[in-house]
Predicted model as a PDB file, atoms N, CA, C, CB and O in Angstrom, pLDDT in the B-factor column:
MODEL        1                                                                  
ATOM      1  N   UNK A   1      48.317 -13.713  17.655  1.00 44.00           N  
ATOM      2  CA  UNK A   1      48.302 -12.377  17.087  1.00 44.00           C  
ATOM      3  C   UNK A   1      49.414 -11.527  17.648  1.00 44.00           C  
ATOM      4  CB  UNK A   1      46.974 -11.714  17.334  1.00 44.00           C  
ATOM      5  O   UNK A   1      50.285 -12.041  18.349  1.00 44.00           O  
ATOM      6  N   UNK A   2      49.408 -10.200  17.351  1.00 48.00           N  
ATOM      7  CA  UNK A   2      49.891  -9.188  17.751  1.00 48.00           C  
ATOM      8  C   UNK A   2      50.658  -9.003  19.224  1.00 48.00           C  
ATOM      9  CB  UNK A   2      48.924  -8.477  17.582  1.00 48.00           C  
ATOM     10  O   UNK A   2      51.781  -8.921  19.723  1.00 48.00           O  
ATOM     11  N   UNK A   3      49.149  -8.997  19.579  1.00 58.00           N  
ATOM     12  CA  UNK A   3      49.179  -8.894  21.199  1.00 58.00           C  
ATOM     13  C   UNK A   3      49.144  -9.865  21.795  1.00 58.00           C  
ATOM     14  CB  UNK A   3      48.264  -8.268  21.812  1.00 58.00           C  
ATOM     15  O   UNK A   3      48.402  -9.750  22.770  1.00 58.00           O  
ATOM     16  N   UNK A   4      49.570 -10.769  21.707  1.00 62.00           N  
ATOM     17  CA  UNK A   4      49.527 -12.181  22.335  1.00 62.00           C  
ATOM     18  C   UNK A   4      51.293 -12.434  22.729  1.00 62.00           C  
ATOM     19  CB  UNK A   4      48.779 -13.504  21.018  1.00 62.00           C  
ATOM     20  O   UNK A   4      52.323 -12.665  22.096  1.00 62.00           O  
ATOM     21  N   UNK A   5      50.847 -12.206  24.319  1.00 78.00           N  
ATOM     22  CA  UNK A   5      52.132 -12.241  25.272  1.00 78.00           C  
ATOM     23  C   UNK A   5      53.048 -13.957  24.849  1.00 78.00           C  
ATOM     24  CB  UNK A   5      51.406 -12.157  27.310  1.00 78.00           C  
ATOM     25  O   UNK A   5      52.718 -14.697  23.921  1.00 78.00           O  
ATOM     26  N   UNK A   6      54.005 -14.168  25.667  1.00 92.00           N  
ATOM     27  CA  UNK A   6      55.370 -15.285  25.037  1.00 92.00           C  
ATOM     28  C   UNK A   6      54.850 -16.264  26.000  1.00 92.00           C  
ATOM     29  CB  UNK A   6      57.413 -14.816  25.276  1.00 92.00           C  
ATOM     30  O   UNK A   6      54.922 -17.449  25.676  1.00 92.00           O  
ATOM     31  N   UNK A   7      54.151 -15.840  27.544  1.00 92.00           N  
ATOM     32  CA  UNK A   7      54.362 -16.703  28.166  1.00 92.00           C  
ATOM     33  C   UNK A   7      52.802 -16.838  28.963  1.00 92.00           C  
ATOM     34  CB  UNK A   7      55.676 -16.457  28.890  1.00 92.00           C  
ATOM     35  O   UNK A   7      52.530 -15.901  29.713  1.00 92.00           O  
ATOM     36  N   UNK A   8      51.984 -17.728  28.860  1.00 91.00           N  
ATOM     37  CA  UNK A   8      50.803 -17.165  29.732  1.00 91.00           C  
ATOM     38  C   UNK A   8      50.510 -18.481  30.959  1.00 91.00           C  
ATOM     39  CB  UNK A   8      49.219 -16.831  28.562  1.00 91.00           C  
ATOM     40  O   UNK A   8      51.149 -19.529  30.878  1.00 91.00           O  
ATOM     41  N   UNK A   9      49.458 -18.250  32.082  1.00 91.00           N  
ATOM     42  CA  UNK A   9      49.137 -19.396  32.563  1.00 91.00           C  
ATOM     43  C   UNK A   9      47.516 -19.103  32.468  1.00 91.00           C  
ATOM     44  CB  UNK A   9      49.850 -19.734  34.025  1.00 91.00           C  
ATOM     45  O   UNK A   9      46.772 -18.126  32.559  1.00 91.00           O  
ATOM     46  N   UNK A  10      47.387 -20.738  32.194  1.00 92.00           N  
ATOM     47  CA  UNK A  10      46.103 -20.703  31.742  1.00 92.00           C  
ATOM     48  C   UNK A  10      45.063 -21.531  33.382  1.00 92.00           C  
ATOM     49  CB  UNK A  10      46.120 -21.737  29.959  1.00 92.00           C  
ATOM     50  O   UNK A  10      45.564 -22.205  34.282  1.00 92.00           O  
ATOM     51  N   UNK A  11      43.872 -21.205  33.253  1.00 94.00           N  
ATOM     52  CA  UNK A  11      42.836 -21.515  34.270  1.00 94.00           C  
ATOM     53  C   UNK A  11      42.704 -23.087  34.036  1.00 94.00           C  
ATOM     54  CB  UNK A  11      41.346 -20.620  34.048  1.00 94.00           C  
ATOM     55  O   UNK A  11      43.161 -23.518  32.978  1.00 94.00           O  
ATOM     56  N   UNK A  12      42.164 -23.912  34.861  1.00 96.00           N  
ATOM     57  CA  UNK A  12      41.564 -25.566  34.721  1.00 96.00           C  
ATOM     58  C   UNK A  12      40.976 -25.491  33.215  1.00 96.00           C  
ATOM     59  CB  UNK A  12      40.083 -26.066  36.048  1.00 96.00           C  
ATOM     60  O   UNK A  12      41.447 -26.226  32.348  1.00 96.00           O  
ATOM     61  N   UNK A  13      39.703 -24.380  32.869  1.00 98.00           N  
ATOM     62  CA  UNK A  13      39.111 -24.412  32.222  1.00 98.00           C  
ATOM     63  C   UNK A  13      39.584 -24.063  31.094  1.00 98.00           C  
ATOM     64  CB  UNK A  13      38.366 -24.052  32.577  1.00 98.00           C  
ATOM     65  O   UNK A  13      38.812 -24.329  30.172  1.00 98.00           O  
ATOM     66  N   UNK A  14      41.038 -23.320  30.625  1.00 96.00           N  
ATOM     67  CA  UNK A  14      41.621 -23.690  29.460  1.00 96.00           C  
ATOM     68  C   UNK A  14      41.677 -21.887  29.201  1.00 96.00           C  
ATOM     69  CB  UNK A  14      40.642 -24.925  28.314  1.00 96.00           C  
ATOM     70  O   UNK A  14      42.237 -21.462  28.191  1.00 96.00           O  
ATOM     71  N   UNK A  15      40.957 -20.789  30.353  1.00 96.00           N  
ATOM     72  CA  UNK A  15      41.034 -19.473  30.259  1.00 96.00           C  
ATOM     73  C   UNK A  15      42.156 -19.134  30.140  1.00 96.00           C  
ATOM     74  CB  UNK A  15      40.543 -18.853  31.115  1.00 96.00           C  
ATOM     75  O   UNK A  15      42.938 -20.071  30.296  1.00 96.00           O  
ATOM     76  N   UNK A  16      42.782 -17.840  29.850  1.00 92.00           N  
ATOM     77  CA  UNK A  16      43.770 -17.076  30.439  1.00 92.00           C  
ATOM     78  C   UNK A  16      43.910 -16.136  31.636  1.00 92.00           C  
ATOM     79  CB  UNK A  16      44.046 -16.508  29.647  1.00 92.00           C  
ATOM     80  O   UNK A  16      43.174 -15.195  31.935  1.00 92.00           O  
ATOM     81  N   UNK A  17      44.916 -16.546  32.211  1.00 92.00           N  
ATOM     82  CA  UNK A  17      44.895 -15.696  33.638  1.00 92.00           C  
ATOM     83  C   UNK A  17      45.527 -14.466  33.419  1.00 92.00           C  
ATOM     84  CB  UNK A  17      45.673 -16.401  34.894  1.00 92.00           C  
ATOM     85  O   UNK A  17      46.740 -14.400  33.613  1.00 92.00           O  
ATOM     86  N   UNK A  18      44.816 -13.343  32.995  1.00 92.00           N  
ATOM     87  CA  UNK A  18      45.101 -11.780  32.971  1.00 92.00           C  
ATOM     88  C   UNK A  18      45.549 -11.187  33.686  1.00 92.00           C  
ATOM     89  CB  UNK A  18      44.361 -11.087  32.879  1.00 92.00           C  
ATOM     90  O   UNK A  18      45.706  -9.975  33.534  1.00 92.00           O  
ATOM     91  N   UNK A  19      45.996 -11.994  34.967  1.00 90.00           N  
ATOM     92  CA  UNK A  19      46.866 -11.321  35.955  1.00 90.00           C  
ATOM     93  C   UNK A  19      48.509 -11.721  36.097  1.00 90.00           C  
ATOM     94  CB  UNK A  19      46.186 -11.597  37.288  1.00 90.00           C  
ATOM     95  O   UNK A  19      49.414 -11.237  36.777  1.00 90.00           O  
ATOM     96  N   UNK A  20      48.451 -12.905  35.068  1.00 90.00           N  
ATOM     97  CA  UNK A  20      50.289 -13.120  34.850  1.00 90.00           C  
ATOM     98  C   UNK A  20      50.500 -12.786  34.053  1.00 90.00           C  
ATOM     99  CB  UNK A  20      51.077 -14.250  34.775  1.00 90.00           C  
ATOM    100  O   UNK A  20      49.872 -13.097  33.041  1.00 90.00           O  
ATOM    101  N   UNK A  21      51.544 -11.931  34.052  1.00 90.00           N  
ATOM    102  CA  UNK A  21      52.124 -10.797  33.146  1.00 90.00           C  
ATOM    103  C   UNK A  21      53.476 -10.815  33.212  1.00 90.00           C  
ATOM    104  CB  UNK A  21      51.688  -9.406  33.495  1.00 90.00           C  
ATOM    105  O   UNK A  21      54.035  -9.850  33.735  1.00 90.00           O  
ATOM    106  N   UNK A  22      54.281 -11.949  32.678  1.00 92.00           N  
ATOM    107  CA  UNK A  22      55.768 -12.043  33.266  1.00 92.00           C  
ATOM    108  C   UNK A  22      56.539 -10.939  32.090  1.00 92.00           C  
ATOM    109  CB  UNK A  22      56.509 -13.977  33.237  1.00 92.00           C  
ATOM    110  O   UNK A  22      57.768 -10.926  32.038  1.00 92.00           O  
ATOM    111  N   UNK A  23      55.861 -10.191  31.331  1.00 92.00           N  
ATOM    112  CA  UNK A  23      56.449  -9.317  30.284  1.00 92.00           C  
ATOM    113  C   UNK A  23      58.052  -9.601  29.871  1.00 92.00           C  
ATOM    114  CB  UNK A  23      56.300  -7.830  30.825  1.00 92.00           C  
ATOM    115  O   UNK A  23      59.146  -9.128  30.178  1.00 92.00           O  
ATOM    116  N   UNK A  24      57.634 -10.455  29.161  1.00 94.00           N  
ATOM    117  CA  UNK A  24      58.976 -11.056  28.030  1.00 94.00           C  
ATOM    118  C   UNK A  24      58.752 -10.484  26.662  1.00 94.00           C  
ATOM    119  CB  UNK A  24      59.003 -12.924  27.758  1.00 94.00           C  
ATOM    120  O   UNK A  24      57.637 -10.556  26.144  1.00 94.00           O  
ATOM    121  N   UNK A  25      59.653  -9.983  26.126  1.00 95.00           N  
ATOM    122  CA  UNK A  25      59.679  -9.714  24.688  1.00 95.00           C  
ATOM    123  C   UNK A  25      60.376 -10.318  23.810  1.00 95.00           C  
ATOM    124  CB  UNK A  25      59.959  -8.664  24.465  1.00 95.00           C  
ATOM    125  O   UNK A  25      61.253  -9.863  23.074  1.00 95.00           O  
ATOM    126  N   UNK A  26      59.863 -11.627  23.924  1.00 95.00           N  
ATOM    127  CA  UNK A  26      60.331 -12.614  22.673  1.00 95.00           C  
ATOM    128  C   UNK A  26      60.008 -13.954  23.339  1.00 95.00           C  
ATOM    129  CB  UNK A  26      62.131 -12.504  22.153  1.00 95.00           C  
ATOM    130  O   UNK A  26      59.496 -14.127  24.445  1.00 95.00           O  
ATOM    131  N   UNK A  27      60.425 -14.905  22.410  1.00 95.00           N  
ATOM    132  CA  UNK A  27      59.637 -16.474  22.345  1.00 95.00           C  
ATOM    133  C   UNK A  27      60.457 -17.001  23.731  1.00 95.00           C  
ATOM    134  CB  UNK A  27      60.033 -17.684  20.568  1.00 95.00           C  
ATOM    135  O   UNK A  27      61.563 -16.783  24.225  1.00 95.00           O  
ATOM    136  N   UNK A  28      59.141 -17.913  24.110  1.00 96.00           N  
ATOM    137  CA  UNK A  28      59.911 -18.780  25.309  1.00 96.00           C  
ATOM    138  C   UNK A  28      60.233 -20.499  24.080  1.00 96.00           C  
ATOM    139  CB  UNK A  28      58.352 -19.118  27.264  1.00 96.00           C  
ATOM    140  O   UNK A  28      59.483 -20.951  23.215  1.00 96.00           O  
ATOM    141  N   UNK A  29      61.647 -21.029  24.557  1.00 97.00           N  
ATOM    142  CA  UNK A  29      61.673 -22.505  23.557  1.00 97.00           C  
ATOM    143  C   UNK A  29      61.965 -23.818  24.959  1.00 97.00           C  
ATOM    144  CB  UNK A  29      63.501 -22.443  22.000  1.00 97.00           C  
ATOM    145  O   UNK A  29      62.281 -25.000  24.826  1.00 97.00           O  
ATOM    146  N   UNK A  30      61.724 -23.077  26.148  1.00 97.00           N  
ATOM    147  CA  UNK A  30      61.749 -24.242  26.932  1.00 97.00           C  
ATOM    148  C   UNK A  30      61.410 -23.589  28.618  1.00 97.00           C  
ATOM    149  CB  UNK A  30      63.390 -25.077  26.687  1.00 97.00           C  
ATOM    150  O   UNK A  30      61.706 -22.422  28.879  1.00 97.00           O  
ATOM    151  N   UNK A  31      60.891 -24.332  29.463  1.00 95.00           N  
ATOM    152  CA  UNK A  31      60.688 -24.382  30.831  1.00 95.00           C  
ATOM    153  C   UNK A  31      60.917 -25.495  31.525  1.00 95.00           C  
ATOM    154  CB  UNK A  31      59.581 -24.073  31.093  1.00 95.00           C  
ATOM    155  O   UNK A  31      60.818 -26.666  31.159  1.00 95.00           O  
ATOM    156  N   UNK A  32      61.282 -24.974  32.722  1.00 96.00           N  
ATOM    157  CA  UNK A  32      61.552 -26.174  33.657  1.00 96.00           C  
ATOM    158  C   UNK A  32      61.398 -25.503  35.383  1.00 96.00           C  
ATOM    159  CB  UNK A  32      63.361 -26.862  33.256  1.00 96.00           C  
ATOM    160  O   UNK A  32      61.865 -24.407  35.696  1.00 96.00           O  
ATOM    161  N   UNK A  33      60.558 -26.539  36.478  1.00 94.00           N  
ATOM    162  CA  UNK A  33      60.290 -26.041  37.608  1.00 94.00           C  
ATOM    163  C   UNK A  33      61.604 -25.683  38.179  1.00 94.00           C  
ATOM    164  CB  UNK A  33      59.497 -26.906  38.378  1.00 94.00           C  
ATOM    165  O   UNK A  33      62.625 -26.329  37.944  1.00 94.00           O  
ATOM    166  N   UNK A  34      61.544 -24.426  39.089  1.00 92.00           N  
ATOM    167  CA  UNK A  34      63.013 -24.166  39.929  1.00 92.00           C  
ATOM    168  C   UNK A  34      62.226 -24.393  41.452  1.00 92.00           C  
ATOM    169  CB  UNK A  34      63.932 -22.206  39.658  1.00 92.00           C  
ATOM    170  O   UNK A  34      61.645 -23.475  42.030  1.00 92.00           O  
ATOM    171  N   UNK A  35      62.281 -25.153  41.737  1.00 85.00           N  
ATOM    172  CA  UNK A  35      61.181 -25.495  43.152  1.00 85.00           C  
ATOM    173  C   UNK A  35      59.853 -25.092  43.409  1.00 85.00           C  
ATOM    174  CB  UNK A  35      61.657 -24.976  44.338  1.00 85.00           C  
ATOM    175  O   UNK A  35      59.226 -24.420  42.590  1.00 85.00           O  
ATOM    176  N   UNK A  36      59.417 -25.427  44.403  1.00 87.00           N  
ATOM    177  CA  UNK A  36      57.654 -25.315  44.626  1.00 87.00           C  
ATOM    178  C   UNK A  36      57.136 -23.987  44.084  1.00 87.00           C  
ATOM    179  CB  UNK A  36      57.141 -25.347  46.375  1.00 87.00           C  
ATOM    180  O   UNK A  36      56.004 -24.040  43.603  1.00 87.00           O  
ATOM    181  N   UNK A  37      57.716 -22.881  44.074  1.00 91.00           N  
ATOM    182  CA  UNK A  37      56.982 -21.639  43.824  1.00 91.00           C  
ATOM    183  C   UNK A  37      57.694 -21.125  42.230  1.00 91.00           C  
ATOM    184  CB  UNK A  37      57.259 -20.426  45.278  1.00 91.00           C  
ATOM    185  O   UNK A  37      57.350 -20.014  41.825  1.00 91.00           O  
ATOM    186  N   UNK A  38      58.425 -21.744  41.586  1.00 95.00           N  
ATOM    187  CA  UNK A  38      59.273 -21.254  40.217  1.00 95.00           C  
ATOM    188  C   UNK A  38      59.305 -21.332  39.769  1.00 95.00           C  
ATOM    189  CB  UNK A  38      59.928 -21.129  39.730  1.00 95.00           C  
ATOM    190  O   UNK A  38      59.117 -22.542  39.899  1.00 95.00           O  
ATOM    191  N   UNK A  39      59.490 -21.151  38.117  1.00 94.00           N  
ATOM    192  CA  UNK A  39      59.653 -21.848  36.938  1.00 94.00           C  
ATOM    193  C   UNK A  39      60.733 -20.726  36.484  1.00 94.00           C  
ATOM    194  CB  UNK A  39      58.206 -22.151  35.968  1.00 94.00           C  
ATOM    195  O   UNK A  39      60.852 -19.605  36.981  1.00 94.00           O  
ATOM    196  N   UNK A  40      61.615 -21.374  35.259  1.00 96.00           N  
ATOM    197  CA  UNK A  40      62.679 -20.917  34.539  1.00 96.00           C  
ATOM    198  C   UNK A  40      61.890 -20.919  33.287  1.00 96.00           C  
ATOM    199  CB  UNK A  40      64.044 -21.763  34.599  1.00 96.00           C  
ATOM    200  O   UNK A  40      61.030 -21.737  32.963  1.00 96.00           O  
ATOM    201  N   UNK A  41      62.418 -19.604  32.451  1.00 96.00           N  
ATOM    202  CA  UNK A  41      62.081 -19.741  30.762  1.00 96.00           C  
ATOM    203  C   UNK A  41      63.526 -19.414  30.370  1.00 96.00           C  
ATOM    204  CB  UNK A  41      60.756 -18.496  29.963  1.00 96.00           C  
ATOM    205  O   UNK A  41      64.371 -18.774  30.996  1.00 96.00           O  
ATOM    206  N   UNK A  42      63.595 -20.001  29.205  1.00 96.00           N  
ATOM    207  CA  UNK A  42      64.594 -19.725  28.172  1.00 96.00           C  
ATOM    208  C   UNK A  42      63.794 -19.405  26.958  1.00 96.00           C  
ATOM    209  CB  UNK A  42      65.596 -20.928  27.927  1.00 96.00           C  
ATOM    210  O   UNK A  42      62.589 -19.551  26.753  1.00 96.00           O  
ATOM    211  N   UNK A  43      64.919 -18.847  26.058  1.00 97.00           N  
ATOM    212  CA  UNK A  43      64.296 -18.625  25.035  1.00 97.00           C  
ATOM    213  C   UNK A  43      65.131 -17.321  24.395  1.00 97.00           C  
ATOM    214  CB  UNK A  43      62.796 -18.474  25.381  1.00 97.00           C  
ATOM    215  O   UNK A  43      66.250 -17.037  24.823  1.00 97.00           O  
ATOM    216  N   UNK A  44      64.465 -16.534  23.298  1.00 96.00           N  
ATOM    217  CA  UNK A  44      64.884 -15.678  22.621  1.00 96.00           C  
ATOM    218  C   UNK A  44      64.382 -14.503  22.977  1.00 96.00           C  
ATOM    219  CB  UNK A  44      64.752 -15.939  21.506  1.00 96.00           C  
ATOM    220  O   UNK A  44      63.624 -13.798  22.311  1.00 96.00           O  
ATOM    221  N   UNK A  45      64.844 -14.282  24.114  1.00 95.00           N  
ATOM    222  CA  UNK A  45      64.000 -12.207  24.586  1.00 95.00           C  
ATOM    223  C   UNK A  45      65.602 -12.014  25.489  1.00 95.00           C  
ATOM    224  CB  UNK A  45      61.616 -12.017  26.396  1.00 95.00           C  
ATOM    225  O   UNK A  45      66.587 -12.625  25.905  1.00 95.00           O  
ATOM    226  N   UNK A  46      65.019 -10.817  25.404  1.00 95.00           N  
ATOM    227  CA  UNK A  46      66.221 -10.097  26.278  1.00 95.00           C  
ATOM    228  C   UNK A  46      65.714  -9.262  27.404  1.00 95.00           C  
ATOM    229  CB  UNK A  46      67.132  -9.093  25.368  1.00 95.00           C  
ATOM    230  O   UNK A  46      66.505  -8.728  28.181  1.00 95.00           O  
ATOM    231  N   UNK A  47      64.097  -9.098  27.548  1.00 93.00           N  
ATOM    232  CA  UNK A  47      63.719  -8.988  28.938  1.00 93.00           C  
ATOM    233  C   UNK A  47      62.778  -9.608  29.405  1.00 93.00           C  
ATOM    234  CB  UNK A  47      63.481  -7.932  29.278  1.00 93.00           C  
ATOM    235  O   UNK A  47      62.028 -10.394  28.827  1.00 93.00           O  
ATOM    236  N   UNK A  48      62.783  -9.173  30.816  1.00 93.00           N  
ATOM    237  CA  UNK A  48      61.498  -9.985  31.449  1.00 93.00           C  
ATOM    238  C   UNK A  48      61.256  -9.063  32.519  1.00 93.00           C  
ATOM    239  CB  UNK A  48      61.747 -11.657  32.037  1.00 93.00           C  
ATOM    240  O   UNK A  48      62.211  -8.645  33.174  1.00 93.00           O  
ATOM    241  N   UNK A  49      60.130  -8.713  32.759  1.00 90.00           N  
ATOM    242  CA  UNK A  49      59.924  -7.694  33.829  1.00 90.00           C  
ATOM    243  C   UNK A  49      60.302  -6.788  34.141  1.00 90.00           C  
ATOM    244  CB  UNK A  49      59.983  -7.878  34.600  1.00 90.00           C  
ATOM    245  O   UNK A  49      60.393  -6.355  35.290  1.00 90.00           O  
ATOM    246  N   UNK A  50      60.781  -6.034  32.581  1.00 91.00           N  
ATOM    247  CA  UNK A  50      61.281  -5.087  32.740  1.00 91.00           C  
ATOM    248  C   UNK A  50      62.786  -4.395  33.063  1.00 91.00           C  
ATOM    249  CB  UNK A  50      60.638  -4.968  33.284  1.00 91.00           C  
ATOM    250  O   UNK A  50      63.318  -3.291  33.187  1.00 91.00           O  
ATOM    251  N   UNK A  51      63.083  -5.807  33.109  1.00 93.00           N  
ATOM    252  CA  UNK A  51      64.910  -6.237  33.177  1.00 93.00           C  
ATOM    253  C   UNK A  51      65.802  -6.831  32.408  1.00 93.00           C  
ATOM    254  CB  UNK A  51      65.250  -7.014  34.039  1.00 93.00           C  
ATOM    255  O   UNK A  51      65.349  -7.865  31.916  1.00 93.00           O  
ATOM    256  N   UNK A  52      66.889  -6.591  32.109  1.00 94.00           N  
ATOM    257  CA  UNK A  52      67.541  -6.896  31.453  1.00 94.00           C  
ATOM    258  C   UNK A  52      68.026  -8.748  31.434  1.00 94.00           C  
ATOM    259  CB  UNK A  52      68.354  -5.890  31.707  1.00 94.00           C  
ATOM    260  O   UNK A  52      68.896  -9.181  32.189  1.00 94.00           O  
ATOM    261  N   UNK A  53      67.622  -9.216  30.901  1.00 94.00           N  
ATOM    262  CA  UNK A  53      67.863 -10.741  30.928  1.00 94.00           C  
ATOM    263  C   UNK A  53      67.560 -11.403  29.961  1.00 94.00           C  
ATOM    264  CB  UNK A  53      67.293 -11.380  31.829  1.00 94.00           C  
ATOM    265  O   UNK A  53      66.464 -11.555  29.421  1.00 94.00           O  
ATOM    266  N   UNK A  54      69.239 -12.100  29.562  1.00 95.00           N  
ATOM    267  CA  UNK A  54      69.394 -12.316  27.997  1.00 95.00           C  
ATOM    268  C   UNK A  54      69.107 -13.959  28.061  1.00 95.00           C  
ATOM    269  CB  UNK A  54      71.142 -11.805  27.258  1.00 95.00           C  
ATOM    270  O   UNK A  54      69.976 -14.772  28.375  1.00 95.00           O  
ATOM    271  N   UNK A  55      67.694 -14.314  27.698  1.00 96.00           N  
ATOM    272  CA  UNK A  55      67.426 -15.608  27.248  1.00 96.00           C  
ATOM    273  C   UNK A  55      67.210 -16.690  28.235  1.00 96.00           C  
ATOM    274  CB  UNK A  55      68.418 -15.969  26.453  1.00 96.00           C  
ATOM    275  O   UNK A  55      66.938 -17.812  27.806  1.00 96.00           O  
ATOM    276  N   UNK A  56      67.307 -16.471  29.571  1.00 96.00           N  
ATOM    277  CA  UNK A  56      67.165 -16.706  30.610  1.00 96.00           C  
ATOM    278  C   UNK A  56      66.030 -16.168  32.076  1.00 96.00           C  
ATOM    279  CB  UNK A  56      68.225 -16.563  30.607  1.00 96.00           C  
ATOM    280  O   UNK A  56      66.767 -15.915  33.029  1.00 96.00           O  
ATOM    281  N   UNK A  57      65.437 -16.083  32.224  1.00 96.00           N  
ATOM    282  CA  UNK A  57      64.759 -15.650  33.636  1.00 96.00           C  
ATOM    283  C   UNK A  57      63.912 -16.594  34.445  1.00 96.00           C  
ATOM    284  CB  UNK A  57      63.851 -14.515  33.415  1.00 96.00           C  
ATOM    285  O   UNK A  57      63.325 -17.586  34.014  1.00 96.00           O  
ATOM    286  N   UNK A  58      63.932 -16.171  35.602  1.00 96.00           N  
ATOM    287  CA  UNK A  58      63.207 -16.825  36.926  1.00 96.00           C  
ATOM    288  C   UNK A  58      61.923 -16.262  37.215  1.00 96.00           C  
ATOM    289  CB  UNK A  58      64.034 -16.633  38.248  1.00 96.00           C  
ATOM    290  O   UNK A  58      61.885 -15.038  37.337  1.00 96.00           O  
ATOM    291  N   UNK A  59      60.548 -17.111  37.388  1.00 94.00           N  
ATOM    292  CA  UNK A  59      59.400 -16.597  37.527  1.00 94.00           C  
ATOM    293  C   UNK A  59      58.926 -16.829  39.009  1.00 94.00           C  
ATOM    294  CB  UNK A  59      58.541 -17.132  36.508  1.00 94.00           C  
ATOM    295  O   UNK A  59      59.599 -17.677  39.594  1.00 94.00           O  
ATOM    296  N   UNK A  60      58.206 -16.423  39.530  1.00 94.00           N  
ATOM    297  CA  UNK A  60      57.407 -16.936  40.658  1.00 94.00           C  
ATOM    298  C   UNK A  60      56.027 -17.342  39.811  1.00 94.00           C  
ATOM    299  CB  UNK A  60      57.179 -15.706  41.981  1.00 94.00           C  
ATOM    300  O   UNK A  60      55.862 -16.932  38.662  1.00 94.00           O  
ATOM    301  N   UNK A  61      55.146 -18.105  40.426  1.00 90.00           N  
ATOM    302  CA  UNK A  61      54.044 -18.638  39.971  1.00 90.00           C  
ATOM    303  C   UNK A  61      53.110 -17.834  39.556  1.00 90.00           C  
ATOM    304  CB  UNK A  61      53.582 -19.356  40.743  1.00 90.00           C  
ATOM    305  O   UNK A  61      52.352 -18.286  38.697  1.00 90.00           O  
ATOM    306  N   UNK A  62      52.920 -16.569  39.993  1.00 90.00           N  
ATOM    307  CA  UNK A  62      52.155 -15.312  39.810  1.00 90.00           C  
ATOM    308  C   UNK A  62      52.448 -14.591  38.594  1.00 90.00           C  
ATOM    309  CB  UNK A  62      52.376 -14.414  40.899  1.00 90.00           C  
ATOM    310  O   UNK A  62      51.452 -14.035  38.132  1.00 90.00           O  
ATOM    311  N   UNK A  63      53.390 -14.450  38.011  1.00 90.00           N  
ATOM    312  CA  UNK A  63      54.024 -14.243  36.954  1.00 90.00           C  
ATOM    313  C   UNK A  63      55.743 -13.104  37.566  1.00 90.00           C  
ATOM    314  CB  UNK A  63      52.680 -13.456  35.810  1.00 90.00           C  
ATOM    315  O   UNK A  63      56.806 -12.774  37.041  1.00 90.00           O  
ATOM    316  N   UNK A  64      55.200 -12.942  38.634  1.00 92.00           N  
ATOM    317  CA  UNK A  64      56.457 -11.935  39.021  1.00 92.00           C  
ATOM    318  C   UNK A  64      57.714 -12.454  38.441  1.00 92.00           C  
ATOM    319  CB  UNK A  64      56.715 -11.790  40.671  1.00 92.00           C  
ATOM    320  O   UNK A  64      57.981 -13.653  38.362  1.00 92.00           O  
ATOM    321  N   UNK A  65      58.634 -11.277  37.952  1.00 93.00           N  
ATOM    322  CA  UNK A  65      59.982 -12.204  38.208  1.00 93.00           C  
ATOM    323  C   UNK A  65      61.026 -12.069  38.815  1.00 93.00           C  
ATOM    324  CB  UNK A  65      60.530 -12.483  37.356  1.00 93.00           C  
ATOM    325  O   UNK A  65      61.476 -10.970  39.139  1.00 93.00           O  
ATOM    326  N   UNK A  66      61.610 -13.250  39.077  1.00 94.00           N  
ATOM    327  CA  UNK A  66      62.644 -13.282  40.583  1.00 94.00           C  
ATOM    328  C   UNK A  66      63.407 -12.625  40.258  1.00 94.00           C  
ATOM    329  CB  UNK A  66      63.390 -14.520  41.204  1.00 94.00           C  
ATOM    330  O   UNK A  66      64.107 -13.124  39.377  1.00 94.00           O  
ATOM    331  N   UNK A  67      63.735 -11.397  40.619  1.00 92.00           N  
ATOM    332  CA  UNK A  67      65.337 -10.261  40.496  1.00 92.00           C  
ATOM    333  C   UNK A  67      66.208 -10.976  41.211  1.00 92.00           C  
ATOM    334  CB  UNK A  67      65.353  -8.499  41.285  1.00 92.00           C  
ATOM    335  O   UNK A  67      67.315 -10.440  41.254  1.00 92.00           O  
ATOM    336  N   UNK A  68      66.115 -12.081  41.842  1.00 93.00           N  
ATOM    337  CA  UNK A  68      67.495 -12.459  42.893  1.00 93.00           C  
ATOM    338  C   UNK A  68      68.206 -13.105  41.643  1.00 93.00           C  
ATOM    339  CB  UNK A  68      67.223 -13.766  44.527  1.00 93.00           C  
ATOM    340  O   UNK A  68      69.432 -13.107  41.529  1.00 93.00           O  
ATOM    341  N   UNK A  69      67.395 -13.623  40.766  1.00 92.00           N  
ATOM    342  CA  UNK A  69      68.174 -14.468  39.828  1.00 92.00           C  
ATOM    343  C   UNK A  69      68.480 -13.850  38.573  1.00 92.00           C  
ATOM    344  CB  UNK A  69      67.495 -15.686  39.542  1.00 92.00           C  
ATOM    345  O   UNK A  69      67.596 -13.489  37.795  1.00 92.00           O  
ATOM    346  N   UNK A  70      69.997 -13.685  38.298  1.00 85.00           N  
ATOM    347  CA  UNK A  70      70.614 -13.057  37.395  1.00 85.00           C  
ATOM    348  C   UNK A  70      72.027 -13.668  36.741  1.00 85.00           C  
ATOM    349  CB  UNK A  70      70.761 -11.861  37.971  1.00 85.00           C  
ATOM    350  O   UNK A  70      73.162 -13.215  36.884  1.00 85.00           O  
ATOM    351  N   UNK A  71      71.608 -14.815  35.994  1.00 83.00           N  
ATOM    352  CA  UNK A  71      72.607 -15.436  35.772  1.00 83.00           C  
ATOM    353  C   UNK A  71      73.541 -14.340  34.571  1.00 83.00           C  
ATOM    354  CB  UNK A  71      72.092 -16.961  35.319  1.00 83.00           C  
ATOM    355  O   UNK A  71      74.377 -15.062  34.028  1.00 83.00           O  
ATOM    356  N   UNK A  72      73.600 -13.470  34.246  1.00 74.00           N  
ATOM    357  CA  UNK A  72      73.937 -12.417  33.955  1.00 74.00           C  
ATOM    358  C   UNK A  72      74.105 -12.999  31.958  1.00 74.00           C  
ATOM    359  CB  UNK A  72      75.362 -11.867  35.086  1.00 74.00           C  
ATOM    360  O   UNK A  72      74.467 -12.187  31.107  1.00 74.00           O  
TER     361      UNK A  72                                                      
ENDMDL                                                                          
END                                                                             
């Protein structure tokens, strides 16, 4: 629907975890781990957390996202 965020993590039991909120505005079309605590999205948004980042961003597992990473 509508309100149905780009990127979510879901519980064992198949829930949604309402506390990751990596706020992307637009589709994720791929992920891949960036070490023990990371994941990368690509895709078609131009932010993520409130930052400017074109199609690219760095997550921590929580949904935060990594400001160190700014492949610009």
């Amino acid at each position: 629907g509508a309100n149905a965020p780009y990127l979510v993590r879901l519980f064992p039991d198949g829930s949604r975890d309402p506390d990751f909120v990596p706020g992307l505005n637009g589709t994720v079309y791929a992920l891949a781990w960036a070490g023990e605590d990371q994941v990368v999205a690509g895709g078609d948004f131009t932010s993520a957390g409130g930052a400017f980042r074109p199609r690219v961003a760095r997550f921590f597992l929580d949904g935060r996202m990594d400001d160190t990473f700014n492949p610009g």
